[in-house]
DSSP file (Angstrom, degrees, kcal/mol; ACC not computed):
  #  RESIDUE AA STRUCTURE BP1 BP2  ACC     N-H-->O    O-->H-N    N-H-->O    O-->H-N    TCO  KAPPA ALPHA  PHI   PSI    X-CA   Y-CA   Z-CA
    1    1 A X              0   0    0      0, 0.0     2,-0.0     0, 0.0     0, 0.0   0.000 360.0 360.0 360.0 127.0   -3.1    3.7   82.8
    2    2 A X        -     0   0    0      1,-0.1     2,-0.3     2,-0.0    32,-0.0  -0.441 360.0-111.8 -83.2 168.4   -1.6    4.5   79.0
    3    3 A X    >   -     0   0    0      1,-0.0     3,-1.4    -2,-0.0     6,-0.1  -0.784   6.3-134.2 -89.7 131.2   -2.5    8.2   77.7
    4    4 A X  T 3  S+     0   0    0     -2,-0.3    -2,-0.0     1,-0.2    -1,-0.0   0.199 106.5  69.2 -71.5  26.6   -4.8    8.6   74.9
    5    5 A X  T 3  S+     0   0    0      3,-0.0    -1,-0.2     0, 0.0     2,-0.2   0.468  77.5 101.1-125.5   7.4   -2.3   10.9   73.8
    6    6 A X    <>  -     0   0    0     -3,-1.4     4,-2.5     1,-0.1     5,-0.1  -0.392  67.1-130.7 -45.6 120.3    0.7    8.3   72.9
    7    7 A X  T  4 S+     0   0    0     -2,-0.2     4,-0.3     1,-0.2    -1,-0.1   0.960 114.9  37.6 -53.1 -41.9    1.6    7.0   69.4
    8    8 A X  T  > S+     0   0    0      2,-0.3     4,-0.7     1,-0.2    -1,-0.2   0.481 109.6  60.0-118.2 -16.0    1.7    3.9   70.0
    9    9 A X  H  > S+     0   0    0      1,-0.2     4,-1.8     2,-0.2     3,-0.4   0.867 118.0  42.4 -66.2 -42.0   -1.7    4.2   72.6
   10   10 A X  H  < S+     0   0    0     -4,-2.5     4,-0.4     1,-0.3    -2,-0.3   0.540 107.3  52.8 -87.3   1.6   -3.3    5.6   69.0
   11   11 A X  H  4 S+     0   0    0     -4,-0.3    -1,-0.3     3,-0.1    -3,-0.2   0.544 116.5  51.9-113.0 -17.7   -1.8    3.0   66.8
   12   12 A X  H  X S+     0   0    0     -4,-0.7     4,-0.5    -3,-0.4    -2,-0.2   0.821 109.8  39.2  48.9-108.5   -3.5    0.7   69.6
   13   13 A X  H  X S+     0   0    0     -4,-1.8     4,-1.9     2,-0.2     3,-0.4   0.735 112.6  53.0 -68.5 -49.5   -6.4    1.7   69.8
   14   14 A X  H  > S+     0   0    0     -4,-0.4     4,-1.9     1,-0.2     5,-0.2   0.847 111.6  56.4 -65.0 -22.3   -7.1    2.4   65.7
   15   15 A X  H  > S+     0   0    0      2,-0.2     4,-3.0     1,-0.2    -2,-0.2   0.889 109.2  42.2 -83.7 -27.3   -5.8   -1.4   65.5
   16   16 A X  H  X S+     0   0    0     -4,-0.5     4,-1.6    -3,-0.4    -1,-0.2   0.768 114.5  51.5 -85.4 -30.5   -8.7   -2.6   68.1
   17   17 A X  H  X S+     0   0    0     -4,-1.9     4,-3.2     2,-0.2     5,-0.2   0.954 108.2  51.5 -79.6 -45.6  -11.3   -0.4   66.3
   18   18 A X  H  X S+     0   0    0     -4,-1.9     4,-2.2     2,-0.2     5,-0.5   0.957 112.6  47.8 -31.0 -62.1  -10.3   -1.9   62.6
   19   19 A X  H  X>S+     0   0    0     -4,-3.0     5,-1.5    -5,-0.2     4,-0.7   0.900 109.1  49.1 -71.0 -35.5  -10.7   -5.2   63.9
   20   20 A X  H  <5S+     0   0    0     -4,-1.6    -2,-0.2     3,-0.2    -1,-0.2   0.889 118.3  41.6 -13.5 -79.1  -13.8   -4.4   65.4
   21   21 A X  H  <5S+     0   0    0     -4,-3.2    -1,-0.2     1,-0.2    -2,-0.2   0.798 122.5  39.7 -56.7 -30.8  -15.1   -2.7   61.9
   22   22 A X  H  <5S-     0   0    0     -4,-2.2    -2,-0.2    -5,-0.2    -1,-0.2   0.596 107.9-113.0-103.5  -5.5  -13.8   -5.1   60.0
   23   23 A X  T  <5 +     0   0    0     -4,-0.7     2,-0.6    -5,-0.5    -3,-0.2   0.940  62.2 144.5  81.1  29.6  -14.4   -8.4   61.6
   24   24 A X      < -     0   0    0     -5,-1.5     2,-0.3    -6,-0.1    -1,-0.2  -0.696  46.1-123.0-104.7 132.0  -10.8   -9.3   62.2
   25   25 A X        -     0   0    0     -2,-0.6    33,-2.1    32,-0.0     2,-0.3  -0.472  19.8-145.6 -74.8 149.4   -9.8  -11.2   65.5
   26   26 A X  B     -a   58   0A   0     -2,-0.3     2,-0.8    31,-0.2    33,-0.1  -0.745  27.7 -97.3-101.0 142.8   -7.3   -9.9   67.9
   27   27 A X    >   -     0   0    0     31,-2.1     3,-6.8    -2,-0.3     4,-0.4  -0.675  40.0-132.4 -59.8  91.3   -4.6  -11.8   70.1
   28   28 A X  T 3  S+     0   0    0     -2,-0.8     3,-0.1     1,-0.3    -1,-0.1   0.455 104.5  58.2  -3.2 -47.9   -6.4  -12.1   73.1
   29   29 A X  T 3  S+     0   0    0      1,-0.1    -1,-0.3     2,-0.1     3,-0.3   0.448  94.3  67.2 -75.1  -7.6   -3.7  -11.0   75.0
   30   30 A X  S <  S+     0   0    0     -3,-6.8    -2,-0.2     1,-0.2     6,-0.2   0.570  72.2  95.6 -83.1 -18.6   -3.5   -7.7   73.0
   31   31 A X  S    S+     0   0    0     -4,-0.4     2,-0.5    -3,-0.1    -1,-0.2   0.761  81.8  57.7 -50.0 -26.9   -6.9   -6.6   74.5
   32   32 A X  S  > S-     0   0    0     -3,-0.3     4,-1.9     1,-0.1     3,-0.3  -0.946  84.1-135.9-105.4 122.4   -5.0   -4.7   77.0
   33   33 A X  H  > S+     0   0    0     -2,-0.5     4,-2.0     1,-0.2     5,-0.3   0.799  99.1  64.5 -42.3 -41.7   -2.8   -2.3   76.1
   34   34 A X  H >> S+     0   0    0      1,-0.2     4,-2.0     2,-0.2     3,-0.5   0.965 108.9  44.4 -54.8 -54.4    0.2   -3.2   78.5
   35   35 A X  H 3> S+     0   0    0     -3,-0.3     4,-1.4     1,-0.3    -1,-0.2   0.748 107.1  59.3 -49.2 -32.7    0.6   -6.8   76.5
   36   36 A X  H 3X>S+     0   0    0     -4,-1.9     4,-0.9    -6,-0.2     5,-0.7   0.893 108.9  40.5 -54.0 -41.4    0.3   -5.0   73.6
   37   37 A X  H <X5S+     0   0    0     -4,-2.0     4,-0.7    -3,-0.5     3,-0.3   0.907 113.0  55.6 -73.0 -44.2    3.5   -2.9   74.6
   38   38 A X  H  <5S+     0   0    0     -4,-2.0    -1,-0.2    -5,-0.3    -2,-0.2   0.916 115.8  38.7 -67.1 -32.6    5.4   -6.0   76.0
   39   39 A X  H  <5S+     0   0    0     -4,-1.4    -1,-0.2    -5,-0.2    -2,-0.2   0.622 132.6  18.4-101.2   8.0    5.0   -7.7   72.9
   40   40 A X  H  <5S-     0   0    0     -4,-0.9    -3,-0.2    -3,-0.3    -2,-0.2   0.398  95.1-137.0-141.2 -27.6    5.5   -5.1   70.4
   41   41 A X     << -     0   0    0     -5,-0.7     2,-0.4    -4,-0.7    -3,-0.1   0.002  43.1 -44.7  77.8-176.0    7.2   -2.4   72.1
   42   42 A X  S    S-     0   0    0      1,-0.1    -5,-0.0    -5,-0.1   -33,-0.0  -0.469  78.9 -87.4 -76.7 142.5    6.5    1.4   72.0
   43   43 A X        -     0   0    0     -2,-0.4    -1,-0.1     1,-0.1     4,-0.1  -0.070  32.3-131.7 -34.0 105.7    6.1    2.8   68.2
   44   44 A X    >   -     0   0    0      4,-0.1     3,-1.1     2,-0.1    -1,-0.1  -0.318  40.9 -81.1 -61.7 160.4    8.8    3.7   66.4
   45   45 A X  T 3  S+     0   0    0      1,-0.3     3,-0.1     3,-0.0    -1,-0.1  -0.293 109.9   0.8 -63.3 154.2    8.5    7.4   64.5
   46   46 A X  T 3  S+     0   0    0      1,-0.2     2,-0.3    -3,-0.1    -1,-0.3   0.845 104.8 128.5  27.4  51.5    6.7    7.4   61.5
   47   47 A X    <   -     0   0    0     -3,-1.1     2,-0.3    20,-0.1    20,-0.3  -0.878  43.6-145.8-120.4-176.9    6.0    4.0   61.6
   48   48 A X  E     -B   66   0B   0     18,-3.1     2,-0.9    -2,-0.3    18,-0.6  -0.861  24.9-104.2-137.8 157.1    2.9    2.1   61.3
   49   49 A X  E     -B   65   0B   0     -2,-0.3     2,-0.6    16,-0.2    16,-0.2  -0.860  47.2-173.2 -36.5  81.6    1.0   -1.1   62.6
   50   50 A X  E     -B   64   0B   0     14,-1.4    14,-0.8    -2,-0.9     2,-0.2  -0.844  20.5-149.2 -81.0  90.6    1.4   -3.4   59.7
   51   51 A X  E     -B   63   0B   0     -2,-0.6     3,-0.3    12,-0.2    12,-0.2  -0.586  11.0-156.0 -57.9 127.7   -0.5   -7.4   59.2
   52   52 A X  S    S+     0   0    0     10,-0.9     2,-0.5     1,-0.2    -1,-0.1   0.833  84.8  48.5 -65.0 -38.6    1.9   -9.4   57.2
   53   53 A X  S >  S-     0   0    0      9,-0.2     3,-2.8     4,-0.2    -1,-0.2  -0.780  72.3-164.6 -58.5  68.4   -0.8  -11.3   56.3
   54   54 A X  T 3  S+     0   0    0     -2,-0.5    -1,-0.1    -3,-0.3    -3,-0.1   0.597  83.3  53.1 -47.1 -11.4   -3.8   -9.7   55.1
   55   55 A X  T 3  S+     0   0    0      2,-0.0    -1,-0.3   -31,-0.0     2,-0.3   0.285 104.7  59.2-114.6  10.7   -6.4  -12.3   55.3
   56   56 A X  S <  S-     0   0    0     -3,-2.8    -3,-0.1     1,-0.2     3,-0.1  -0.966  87.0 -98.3-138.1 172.8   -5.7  -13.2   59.1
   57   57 A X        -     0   0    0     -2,-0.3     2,-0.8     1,-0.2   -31,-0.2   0.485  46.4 -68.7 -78.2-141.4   -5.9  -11.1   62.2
   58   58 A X  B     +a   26   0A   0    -33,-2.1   -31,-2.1   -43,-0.1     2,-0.2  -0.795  66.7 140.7-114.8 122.2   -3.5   -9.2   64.5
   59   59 A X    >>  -     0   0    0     -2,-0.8     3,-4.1   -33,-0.1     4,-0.8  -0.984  62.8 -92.7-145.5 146.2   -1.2  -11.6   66.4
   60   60 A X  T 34 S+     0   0    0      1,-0.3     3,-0.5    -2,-0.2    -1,-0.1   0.528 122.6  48.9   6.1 -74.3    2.3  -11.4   67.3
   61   61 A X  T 34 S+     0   0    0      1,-0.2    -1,-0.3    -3,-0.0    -3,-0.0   0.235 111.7  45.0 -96.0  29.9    3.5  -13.1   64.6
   62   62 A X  T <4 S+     0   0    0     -3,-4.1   -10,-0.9   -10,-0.1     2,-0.4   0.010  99.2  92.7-123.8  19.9    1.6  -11.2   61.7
   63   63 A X  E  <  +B   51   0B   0     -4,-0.8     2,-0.2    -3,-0.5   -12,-0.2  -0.938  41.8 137.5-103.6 142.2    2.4   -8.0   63.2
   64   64 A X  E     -B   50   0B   0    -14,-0.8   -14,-1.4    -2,-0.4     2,-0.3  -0.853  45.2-104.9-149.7 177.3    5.3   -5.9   62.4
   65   65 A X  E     +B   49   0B   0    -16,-0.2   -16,-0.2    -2,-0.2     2,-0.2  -0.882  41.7 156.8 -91.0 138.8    6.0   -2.0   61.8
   66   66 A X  E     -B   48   0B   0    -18,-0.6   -18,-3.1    -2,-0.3     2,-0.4  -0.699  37.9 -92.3-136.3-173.6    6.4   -0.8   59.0
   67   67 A X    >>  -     0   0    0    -20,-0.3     4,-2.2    -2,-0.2     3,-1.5  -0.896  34.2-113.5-115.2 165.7    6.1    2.8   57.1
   68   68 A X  H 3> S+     0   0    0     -2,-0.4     4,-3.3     1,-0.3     7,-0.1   0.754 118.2  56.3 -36.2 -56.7    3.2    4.2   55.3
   69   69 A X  H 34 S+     0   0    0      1,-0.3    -1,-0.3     2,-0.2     6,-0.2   0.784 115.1  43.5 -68.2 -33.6    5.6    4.0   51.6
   70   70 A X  H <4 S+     0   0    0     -3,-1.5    -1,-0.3     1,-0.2     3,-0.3   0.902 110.3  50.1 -80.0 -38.8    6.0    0.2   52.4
   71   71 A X  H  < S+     0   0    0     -4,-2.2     2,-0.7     1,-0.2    -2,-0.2   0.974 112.0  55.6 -68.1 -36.6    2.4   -0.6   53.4
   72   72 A X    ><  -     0   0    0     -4,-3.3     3,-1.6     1,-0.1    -1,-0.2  -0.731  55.9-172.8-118.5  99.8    1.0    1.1   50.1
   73   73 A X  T 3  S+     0   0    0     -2,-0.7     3,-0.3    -3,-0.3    -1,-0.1   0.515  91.1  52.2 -17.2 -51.7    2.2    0.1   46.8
   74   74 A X  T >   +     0   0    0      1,-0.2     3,-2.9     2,-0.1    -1,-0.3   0.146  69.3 122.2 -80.1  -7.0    0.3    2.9   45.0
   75   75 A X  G X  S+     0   0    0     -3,-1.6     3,-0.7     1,-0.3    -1,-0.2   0.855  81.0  46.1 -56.8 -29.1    2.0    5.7   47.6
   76   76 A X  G 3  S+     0   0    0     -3,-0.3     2,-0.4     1,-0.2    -1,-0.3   0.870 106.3  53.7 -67.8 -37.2    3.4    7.4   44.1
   77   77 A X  G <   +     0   0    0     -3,-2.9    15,-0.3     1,-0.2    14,-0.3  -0.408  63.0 154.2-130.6  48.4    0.6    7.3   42.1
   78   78 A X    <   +     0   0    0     -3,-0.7     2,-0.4    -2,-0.4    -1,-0.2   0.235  43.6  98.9 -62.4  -6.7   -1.8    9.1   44.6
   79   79 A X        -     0   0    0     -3,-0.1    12,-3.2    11,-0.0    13,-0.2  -0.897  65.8-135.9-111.3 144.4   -4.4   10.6   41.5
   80   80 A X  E     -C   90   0C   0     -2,-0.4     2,-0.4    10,-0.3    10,-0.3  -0.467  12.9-159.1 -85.4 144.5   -7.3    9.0   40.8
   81   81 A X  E     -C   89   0C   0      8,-4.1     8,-3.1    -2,-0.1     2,-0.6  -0.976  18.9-137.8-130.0 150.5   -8.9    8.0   37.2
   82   82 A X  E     -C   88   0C   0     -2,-0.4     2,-0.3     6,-0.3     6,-0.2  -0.964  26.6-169.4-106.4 117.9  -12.5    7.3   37.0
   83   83 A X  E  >  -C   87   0C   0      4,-1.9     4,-1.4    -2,-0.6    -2,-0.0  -0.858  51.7 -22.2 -93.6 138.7  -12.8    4.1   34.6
   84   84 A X  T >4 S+     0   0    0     -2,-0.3     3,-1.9     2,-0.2    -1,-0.1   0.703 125.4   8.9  28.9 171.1  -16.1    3.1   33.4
   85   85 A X  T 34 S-     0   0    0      1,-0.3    -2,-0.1    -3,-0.1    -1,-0.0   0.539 128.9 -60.1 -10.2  92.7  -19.5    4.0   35.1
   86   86 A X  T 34 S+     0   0    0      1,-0.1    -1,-0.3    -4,-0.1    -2,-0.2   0.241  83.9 162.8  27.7  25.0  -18.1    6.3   37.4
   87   87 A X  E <<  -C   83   0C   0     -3,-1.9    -4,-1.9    -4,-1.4     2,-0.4  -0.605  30.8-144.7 -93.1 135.6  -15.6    3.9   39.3
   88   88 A X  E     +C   82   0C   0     -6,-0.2     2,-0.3    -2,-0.2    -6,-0.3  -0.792  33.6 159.6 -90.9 109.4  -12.8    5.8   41.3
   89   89 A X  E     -C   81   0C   0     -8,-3.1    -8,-4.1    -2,-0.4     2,-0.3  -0.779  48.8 -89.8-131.5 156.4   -9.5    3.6   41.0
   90   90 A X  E >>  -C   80   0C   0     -2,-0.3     4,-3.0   -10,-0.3     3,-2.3  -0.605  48.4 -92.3 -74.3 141.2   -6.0    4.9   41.6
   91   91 A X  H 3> S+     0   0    0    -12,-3.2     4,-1.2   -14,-0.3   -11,-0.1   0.491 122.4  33.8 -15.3 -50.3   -3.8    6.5   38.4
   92   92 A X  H 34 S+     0   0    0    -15,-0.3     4,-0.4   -13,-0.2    -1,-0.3   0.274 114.0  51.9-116.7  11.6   -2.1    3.3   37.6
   93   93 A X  H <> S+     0   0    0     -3,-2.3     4,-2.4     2,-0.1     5,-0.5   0.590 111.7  55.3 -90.4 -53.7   -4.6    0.5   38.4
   94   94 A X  H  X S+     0   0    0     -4,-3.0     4,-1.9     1,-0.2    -2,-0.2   0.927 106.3  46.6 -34.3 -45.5   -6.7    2.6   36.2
   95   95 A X  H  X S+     0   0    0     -4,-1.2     4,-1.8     1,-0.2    -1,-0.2   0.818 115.6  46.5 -67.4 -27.4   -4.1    2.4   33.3
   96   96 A X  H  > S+     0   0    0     -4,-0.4     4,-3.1    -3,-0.4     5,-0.3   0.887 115.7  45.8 -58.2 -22.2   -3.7   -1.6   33.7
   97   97 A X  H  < S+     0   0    0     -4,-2.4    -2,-0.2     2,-0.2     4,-0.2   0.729 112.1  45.5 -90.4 -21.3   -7.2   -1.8   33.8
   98   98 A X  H  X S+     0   0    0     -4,-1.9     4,-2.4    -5,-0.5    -1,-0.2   0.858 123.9  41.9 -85.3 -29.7   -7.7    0.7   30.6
   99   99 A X  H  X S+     0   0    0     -4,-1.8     4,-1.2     2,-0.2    -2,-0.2   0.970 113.5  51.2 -68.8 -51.3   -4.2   -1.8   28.6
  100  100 A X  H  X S+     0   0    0     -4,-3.1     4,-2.2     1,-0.2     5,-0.3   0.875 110.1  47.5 -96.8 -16.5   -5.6   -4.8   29.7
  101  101 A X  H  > S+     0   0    0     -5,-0.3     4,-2.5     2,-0.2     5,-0.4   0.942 112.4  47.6 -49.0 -88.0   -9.1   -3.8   28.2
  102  102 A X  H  X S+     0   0    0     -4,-2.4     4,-0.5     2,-0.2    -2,-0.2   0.537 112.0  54.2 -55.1 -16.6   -7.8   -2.8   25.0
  103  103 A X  H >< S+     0   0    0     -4,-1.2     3,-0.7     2,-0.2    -1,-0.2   0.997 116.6  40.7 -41.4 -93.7   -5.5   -6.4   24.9
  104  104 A X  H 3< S+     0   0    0     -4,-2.2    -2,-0.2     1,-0.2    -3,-0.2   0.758 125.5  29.6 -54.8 -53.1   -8.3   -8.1   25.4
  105  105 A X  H 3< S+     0   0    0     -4,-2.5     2,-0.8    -5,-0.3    -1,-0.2   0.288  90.0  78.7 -81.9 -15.1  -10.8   -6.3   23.2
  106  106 A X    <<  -     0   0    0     -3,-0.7     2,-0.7    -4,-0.5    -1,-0.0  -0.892  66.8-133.9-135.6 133.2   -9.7   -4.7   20.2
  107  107 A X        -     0   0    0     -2,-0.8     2,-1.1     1,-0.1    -2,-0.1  -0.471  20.1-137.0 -74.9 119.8   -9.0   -6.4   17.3
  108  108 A X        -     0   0    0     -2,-0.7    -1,-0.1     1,-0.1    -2,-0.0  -0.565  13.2-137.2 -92.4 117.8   -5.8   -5.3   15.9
  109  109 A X              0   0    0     -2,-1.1    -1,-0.1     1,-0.2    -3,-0.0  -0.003 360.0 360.0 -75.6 156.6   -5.9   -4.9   12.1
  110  110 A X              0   0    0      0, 0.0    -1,-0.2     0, 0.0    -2,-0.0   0.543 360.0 360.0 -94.2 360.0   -2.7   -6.4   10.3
């Protein structure tokens, strides 16, 4: 029986509860933690439960580990700008979003 006190029992577990919340299917054989471990082994430190594919679920081959810096583009640019009616977007999506506005939209005088 794994311990709920295990990295790789909690990196697991959060992966079965995601799919759960999110409506993503699981590799059948992953329903039990022990297959999960034979096919993925124990978590390395500071690594993470990664999909290579976002838009399908977690199966052998669209899992790998990765760290946090790899999985999220944005890791640098961790402040937030609120753009238009009070939507919260991260620093530098804001700033495409505020360029690609003013590109499109403003007439540039010769």
């Amino acid at each position: 029986m794994p311990t709920s006190k295990t990295p790789t029992y909690i990196i697991w577990n959060s992966m079965i509860q995601r799919a759960k919340r999110r409506g993503l299917s699981v590799c059948f054989r992953w329903l039990k933690y022990k297959n999960f471990v034979a096919d993925m082994g124990k978590r390395p430190t500071k690594m993470t439960l990664d999909r290579i594919d976002n838009s399908s679920g977690y199966y052998p081959d669209n899992c790998r580990c990765t760290t946090m810096k790899q999985q999220d583009p944005f890791d640098d640019f961790k402040s937030w700008l609120i753009v238009g009616f009070g939507v919260i977007v991260p620093w530098m999506v804001g700033v495409i979003k505020i360029v690609s506005y003013f590109i499109t939209h403003i007439k540039w005088v010769k």
